[in-house]
BAMISE-901697 format. One record per residue: x, y negated, z negated of N, C-alpha, C in turn; residue in three letters. Coordinates in nm, 3 decimals. Each point is the difference from the previous one (the first is absolute). Example, Ala and Ser with C-alpha at 12.3 -4.5 7.8 and 13.67 -1.06 7.14 Angstrom:
2
<pt <1.319; 0.569; -0.780>; <-0.089; -0.119; 0.000>; <0.090; -0.120; 0.000>; "ALA"> <pt <-0.035; -0.105; 0.072>; <0.082; -0.119; -0.006>; <-0.077; -0.109; -0.073>; "SER"> 
// end
This chain:
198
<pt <8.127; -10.435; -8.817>; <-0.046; 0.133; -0.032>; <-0.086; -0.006; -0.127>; "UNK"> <pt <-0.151; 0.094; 0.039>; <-0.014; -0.041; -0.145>; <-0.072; 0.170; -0.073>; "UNK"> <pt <0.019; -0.017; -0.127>; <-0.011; 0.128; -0.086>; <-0.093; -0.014; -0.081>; "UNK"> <pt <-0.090; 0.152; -0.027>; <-0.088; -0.039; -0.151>; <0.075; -0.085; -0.109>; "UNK"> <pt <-0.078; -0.022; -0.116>; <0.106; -0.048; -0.111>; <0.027; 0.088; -0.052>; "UNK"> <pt <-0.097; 0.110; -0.016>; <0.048; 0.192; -0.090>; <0.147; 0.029; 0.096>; "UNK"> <pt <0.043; -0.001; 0.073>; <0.111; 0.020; 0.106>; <0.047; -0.072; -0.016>; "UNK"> <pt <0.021; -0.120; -0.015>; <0.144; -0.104; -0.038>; <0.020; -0.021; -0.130>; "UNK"> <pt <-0.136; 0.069; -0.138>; <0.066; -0.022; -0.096>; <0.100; 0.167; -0.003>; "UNK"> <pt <-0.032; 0.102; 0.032>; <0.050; 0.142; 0.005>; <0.122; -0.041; 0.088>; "UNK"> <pt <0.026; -0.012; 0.109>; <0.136; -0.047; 0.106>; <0.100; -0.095; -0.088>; "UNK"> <pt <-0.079; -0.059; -0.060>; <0.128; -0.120; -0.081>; <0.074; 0.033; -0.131>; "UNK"> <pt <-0.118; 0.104; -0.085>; <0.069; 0.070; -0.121>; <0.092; 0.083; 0.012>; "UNK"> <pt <0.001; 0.095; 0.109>; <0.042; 0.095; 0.037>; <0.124; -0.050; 0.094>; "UNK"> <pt <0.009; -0.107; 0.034>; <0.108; -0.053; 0.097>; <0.120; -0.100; -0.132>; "UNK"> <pt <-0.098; -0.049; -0.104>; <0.079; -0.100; -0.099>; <0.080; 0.112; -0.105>; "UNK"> <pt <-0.087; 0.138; 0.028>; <0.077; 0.133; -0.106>; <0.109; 0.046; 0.070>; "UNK"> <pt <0.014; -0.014; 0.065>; <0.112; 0.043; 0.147>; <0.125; -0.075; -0.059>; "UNK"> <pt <-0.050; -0.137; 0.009>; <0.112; -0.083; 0.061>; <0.040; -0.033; -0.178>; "UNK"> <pt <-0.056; 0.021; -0.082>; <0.064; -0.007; -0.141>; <0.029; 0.136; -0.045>; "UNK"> <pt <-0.014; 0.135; 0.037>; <0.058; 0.080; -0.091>; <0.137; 0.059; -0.044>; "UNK"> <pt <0.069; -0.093; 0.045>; <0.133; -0.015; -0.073>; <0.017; -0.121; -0.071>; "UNK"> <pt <-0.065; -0.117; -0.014>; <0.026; -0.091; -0.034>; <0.042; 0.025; -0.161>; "UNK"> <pt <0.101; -0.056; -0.045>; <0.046; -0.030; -0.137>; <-0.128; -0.014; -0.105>; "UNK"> <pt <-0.091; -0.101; 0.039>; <-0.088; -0.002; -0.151>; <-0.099; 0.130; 0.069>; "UNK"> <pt <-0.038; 0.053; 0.108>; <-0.065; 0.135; 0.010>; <0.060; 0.100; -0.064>; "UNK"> <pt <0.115; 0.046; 0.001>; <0.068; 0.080; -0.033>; <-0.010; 0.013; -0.116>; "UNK"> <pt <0.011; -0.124; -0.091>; <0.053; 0.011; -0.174>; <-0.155; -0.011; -0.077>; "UNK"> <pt <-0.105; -0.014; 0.040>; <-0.153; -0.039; -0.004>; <-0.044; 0.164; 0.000>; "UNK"> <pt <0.028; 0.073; 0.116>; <-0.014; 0.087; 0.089>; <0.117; 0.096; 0.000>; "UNK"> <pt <0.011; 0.076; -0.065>; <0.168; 0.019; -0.019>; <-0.102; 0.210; 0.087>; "UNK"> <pt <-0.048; 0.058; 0.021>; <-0.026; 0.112; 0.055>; <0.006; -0.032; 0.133>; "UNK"> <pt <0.067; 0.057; 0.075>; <0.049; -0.052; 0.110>; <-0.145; 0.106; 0.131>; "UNK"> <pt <-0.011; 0.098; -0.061>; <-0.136; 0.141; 0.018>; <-0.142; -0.073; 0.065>; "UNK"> <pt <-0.005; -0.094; -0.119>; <-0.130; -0.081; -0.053>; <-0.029; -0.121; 0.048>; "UNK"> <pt <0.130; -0.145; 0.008>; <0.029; -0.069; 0.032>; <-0.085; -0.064; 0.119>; "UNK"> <pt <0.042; 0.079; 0.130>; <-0.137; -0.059; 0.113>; <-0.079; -0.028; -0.034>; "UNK"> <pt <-0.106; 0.066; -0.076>; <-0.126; 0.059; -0.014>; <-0.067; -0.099; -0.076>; "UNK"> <pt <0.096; -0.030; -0.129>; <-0.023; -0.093; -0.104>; <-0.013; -0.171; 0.051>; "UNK"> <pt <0.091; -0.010; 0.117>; <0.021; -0.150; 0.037>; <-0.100; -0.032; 0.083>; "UNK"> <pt <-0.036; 0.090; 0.067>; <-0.145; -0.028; 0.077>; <-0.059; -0.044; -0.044>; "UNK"> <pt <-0.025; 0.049; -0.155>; <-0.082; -0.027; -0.087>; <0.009; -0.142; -0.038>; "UNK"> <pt <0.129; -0.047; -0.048>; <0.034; -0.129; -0.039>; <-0.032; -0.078; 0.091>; "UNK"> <pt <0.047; 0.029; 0.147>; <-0.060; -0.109; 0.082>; <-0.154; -0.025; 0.010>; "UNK"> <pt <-0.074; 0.078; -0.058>; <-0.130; -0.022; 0.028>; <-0.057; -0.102; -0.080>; "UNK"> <pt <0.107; 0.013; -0.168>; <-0.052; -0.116; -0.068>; <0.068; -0.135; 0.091>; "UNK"> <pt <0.132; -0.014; 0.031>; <0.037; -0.102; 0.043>; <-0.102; -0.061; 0.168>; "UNK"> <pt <-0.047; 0.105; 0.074>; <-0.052; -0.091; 0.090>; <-0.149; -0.032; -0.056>; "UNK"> <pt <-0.064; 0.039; -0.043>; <-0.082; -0.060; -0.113>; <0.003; -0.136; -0.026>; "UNK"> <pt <0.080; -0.005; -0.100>; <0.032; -0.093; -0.050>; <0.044; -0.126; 0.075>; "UNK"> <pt <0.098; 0.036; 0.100>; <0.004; -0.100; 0.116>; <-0.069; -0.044; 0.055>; "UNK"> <pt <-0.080; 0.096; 0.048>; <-0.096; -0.042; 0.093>; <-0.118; -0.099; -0.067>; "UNK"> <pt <-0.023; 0.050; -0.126>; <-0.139; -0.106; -0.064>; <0.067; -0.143; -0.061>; "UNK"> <pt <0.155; -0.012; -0.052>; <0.060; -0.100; -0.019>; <0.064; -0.068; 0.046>; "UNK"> <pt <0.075; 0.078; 0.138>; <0.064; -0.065; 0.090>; <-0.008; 0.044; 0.172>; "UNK"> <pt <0.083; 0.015; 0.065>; <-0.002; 0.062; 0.123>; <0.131; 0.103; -0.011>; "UNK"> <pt <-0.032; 0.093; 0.158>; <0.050; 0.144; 0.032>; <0.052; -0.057; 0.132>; "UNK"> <pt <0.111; -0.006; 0.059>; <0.020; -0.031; 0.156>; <0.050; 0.102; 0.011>; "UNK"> <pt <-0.063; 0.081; 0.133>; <0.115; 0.107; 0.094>; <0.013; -0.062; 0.062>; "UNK"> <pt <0.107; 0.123; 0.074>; <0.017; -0.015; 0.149>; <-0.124; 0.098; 0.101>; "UNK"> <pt <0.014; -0.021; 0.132>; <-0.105; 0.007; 0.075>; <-0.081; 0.166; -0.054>; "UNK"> <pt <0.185; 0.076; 0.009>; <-0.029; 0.160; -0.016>; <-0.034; 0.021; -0.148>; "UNK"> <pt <0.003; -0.062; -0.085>; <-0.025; 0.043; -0.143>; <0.157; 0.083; -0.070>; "UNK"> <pt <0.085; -0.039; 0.100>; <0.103; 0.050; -0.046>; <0.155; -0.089; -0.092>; "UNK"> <pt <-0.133; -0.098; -0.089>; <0.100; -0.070; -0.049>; <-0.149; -0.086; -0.064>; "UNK"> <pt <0.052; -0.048; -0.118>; <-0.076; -0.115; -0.116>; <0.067; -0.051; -0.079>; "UNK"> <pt <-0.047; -0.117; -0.013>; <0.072; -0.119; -0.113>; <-0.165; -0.016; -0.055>; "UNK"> <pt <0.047; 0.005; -0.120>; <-0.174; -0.023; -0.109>; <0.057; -0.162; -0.058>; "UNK"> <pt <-0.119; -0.087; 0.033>; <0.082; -0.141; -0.076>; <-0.149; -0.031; -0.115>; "UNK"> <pt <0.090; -0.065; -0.124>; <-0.077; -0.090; -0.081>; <-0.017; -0.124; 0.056>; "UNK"> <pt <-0.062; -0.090; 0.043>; <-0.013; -0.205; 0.025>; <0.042; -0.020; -0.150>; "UNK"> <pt <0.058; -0.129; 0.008>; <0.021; -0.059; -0.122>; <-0.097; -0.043; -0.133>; "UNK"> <pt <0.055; 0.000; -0.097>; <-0.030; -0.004; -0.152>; <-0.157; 0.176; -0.042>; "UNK"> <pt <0.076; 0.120; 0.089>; <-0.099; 0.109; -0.014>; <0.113; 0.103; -0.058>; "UNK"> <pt <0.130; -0.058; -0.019>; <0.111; 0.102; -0.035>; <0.079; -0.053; -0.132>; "UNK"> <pt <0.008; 0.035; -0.103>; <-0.064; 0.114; -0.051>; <-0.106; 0.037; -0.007>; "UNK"> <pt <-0.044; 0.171; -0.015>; <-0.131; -0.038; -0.077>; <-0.018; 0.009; -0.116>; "UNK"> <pt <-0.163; -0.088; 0.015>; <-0.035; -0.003; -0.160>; <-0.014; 0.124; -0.072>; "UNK"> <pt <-0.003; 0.009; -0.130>; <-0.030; 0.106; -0.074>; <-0.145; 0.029; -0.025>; "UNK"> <pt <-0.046; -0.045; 0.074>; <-0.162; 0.083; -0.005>; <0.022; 0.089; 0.193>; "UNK"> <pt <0.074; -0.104; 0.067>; <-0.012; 0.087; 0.136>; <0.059; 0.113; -0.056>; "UNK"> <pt <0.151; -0.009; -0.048>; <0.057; 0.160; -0.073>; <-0.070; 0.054; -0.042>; "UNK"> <pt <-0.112; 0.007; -0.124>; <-0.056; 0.036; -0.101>; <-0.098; 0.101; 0.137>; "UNK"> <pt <-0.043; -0.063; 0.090>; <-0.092; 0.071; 0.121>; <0.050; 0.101; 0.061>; "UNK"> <pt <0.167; 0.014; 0.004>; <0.063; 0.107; 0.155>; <0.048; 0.106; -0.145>; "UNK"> <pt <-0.032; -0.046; -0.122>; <0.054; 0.133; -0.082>; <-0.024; 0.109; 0.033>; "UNK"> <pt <-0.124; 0.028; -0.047>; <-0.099; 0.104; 0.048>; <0.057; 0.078; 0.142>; "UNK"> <pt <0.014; -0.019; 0.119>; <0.047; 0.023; 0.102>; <0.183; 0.039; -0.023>; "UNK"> <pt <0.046; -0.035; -0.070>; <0.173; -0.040; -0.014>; <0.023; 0.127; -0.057>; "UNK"> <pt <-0.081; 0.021; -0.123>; <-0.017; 0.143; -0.102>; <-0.032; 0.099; 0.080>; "UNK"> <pt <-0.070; -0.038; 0.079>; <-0.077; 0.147; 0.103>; <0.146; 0.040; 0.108>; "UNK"> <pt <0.069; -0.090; 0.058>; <0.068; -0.034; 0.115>; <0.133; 0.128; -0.094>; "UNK"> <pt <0.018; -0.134; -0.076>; <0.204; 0.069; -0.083>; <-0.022; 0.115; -0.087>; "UNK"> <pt <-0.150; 0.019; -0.073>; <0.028; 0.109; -0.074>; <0.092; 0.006; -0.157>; "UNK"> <pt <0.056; 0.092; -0.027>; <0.138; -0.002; -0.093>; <0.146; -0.105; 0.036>; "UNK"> <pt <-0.052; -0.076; 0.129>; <0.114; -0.083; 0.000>; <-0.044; -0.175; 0.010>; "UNK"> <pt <-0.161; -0.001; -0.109>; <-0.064; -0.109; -0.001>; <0.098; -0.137; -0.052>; "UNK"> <pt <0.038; 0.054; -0.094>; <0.093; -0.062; -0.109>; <0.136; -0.069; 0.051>; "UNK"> <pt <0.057; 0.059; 0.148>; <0.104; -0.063; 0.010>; <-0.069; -0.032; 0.131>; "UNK"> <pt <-0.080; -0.021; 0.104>; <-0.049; -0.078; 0.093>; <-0.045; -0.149; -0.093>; "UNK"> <pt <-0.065; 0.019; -0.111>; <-0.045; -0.122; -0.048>; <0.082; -0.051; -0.028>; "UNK"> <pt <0.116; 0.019; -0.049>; <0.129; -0.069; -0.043>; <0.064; -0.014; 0.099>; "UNK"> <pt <0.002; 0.024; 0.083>; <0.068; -0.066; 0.120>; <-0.116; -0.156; 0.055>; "UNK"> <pt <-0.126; 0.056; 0.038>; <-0.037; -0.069; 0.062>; <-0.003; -0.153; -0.085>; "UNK"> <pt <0.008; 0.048; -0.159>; <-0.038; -0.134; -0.095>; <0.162; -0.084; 0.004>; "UNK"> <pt <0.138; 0.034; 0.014>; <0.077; -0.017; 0.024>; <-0.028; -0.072; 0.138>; "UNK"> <pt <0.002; 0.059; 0.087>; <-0.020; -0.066; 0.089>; <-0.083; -0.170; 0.058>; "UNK"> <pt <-0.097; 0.028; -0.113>; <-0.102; -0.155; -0.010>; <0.090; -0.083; -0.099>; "UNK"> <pt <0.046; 0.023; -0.072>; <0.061; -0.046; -0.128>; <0.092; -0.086; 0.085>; "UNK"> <pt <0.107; 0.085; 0.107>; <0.124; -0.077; 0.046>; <-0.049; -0.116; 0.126>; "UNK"> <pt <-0.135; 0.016; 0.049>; <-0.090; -0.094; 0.074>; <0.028; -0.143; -0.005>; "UNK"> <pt <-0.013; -0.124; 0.061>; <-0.024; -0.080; -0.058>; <-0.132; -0.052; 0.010>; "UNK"> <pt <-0.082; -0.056; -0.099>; <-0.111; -0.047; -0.055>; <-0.034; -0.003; 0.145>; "UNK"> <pt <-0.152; 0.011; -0.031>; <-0.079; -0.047; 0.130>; <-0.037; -0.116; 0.052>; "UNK"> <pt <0.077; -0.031; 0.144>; <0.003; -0.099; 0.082>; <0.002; 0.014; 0.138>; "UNK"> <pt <0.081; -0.128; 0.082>; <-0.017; 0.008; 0.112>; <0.074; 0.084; 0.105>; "UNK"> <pt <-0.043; 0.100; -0.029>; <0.105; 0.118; 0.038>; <-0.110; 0.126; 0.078>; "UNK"> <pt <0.098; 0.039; 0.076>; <-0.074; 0.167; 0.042>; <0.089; 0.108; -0.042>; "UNK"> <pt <-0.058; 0.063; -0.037>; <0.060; 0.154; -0.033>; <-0.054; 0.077; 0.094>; "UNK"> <pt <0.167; 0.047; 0.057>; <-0.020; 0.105; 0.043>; <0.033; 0.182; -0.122>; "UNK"> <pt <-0.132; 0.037; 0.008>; <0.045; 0.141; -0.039>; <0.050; 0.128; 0.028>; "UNK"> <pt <-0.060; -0.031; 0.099>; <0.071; 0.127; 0.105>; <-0.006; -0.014; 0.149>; "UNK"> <pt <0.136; 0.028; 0.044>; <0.018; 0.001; 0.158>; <0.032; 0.089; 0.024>; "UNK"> <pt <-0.051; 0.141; 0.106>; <0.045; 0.106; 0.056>; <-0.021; 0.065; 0.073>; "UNK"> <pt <0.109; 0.067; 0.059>; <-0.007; 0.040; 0.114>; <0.047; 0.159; 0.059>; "UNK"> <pt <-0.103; 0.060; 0.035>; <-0.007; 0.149; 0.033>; <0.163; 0.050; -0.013>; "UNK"> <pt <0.038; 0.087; -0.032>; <0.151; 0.001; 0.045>; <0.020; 0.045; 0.130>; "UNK"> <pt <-0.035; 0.062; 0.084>; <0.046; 0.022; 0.146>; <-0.025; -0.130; 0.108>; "UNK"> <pt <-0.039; -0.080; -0.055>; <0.010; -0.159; 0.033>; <0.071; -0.135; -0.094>; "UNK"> <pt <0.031; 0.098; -0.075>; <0.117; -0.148; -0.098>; <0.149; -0.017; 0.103>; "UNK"> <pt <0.022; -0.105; 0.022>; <0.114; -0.050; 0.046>; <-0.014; -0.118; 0.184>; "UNK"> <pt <-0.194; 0.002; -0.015>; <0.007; 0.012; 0.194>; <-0.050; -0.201; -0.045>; "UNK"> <pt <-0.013; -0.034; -0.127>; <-0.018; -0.130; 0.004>; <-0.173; -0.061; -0.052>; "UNK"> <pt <-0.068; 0.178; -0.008>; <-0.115; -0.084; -0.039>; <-0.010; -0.068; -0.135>; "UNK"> <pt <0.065; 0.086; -0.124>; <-0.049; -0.066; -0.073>; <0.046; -0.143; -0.043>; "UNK"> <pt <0.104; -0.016; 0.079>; <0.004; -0.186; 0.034>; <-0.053; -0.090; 0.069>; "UNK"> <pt <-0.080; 0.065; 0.052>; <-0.142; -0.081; 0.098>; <-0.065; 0.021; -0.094>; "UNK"> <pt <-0.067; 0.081; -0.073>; <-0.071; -0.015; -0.137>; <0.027; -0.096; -0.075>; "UNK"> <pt <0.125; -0.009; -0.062>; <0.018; -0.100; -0.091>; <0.064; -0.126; 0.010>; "UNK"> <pt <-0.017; 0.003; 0.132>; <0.063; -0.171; 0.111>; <-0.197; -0.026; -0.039>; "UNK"> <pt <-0.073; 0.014; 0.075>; <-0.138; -0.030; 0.051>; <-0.005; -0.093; -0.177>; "UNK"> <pt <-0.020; 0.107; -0.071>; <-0.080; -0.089; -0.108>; <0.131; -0.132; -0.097>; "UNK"> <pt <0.145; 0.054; 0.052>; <0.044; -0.093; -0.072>; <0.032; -0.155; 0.090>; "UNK"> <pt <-0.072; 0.012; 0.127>; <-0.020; -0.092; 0.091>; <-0.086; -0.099; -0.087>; "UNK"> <pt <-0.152; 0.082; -0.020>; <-0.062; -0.073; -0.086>; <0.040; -0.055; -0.141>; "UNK"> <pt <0.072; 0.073; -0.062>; <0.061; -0.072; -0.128>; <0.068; -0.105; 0.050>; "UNK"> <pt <0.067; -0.062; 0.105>; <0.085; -0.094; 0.041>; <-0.084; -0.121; 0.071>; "UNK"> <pt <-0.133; 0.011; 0.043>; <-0.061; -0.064; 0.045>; <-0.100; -0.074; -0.152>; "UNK"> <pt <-0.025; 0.120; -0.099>; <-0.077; -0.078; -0.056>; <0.084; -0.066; -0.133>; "UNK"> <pt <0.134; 0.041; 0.007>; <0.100; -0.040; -0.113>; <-0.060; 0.093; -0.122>; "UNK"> <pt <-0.013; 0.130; 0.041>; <0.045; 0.022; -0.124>; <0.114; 0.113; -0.011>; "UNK"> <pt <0.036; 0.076; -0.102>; <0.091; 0.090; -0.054>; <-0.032; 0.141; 0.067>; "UNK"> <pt <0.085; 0.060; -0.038>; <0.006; 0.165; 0.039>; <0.025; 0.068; -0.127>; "UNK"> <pt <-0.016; 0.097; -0.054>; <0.037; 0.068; -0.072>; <-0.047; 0.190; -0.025>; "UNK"> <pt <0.122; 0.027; -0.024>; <0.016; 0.161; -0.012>; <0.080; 0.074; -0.088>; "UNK"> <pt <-0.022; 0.172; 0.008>; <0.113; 0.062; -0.070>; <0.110; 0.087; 0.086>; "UNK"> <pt <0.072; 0.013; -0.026>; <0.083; 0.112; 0.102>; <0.077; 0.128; -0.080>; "UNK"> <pt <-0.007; 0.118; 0.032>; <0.051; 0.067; -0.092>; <0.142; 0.091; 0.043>; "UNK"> <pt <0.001; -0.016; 0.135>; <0.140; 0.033; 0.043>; <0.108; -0.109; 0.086>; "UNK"> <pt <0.125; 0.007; -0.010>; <0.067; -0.046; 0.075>; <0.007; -0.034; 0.152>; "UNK"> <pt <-0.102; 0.088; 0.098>; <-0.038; -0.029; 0.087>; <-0.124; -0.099; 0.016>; "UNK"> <pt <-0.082; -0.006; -0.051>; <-0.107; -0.101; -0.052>; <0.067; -0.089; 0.024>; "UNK"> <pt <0.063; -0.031; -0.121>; <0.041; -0.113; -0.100>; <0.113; -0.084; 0.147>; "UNK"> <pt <0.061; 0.086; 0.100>; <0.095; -0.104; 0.079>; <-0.110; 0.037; 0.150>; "UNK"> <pt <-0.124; 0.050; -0.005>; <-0.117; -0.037; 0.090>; <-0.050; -0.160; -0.048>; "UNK"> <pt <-0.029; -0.007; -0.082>; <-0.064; -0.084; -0.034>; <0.028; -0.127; -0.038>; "UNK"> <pt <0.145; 0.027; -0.054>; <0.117; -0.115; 0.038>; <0.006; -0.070; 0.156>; "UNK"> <pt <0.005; 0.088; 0.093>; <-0.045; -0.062; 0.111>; <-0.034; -0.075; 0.031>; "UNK"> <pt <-0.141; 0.050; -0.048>; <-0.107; -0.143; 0.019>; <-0.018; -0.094; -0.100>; "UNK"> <pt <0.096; -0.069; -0.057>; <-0.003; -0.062; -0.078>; <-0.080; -0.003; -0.162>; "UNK"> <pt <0.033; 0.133; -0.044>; <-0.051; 0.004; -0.140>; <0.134; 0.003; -0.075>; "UNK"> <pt <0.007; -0.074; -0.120>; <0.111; 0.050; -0.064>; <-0.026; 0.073; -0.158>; "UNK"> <pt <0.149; 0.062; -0.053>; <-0.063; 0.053; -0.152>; <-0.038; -0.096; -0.092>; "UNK"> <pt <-0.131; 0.004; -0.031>; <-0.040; -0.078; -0.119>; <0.081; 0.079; -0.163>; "UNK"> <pt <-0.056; 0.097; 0.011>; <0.053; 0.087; -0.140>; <0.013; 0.143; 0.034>; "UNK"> <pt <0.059; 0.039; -0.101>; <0.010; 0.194; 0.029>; <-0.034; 0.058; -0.109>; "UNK"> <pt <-0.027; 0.062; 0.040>; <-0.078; 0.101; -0.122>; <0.030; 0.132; -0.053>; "UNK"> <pt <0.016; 0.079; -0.064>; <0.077; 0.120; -0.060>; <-0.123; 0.043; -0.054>; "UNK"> <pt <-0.072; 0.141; 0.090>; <-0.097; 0.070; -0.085>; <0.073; 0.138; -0.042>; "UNK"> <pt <-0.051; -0.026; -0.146>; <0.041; 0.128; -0.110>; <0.067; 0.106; 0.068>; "UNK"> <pt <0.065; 0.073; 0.009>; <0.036; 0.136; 0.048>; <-0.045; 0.022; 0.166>; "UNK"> <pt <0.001; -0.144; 0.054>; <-0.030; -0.013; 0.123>; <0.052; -0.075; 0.125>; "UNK"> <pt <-0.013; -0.023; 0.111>; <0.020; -0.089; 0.102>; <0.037; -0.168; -0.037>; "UNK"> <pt <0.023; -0.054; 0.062>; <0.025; -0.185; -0.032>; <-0.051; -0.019; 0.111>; "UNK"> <pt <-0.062; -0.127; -0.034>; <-0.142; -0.082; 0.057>; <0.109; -0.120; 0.020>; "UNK"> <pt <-0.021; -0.033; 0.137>; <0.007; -0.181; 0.031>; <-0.137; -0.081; -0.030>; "UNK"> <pt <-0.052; -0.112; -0.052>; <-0.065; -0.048; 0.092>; <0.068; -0.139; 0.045>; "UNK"> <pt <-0.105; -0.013; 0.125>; <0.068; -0.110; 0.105>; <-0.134; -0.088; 0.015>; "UNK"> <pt <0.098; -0.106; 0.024>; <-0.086; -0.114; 0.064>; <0.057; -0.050; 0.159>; "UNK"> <pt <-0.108; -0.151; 0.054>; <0.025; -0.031; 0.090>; <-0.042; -0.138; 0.016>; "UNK"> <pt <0.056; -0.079; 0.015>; <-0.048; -0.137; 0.019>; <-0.057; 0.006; 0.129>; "UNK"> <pt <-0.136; -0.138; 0.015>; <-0.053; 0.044; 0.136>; <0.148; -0.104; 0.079>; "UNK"> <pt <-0.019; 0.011; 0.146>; <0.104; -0.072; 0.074>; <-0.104; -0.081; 0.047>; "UNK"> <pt <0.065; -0.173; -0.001>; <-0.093; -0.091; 0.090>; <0.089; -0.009; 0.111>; "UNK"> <pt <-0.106; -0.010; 0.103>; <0.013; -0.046; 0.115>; <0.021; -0.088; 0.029>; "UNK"> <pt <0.131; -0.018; 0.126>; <-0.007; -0.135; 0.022>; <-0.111; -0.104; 0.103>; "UNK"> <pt <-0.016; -0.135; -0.039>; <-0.040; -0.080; 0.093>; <-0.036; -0.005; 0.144>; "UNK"> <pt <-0.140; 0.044; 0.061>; <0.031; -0.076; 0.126>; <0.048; -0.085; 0.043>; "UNK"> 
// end
């Protein structure tokens, strides 16, 4: 199936605001629950952006599900790429600039250095389709490739359902994190798996 790109970048913001507006760091980032939709749309617009010119966007066929990935040694970013999505970040959060940046700088901080690794940043999935298996065909596909080319996985998780999703598939807790007057952050890793021998 195929779509303008004005239509799959609008279908995917609007589908990634869906499937996060309860999420723990949305919520405490985003604490107007009124406003909230409206605002994350917004956020996703910097994030598929950003994906898209640094890394890749995989759906599924319907657009009703995305995993945004970094390729390895592009995660963190540098502080001139930051220094670039400010401008946009200020426009996006508004009066709640100050604690998105502190999360997100927290968040790079607990990273590990840039290597042979993919980050995943975000995987999600519409909610009237969470539970039917796609977004584990999402994040089987590319961590196929992490296993083929040996390298790492890496992510954050911010709820307990995440965190024993993603256990699943073989990520475990690297560290946890305690934001200020807020949610706790896993992040996880994943060793790639070799295959055996013909």
């Amino acid at each position: 199936m195929t779509f303008p790109a004005t239509e799959v970048d609008r279908t995917l913001r609007r589908m990634l605001a869906r499937a996060f507006e309860r999420d723990p760091i949305a919520a405490y980032v985003l604490p107007d629950e009124s406003t909230r939709l409206a605002r994350l749309e917004r956020v996703y617009r910097i994030y598929l952006n950003v994906f898209t010119t640094l890394g890749m966007v995989v759906t599924a066929d319907t657009l009703n599900a995305a995993a945004l990935w970094l390729p390895p040694r592009r995660y963190p970013l540098s502080a001139l790429q930051n220094l670039r999505l400010l401008p946009a970040i200020v426009c996006t959060f508004g009066r709640q600039s100050a604690r998105a940046l502190t999360v997100m700088s927290a968040l790079e901080s607990a990273a590990p250095p840039r290597g042979n690794y993919w980050y995943l940043g975000v995987l999600g999935v519409d909610p009237p389709r969470q539970g039917r298996g796609i977004g584990t065909k999402l994040l089987e596909r590319e961590l196929a490739v992490c296993d083929e080319t040996g390298a790492g996985a890496y992510l954050e998780a911010a709820s307990d359902a995440n965190l024993a999703f993603y256990e699943r598939h073989g990520f475990g807790i690297r560290t946890e994190l305690s934001l200020r007057d807020g949610p706790r952050v896993w992040t996880m890793w994943r060793d790639p798996r070799k295959h055996a021998s013909a």
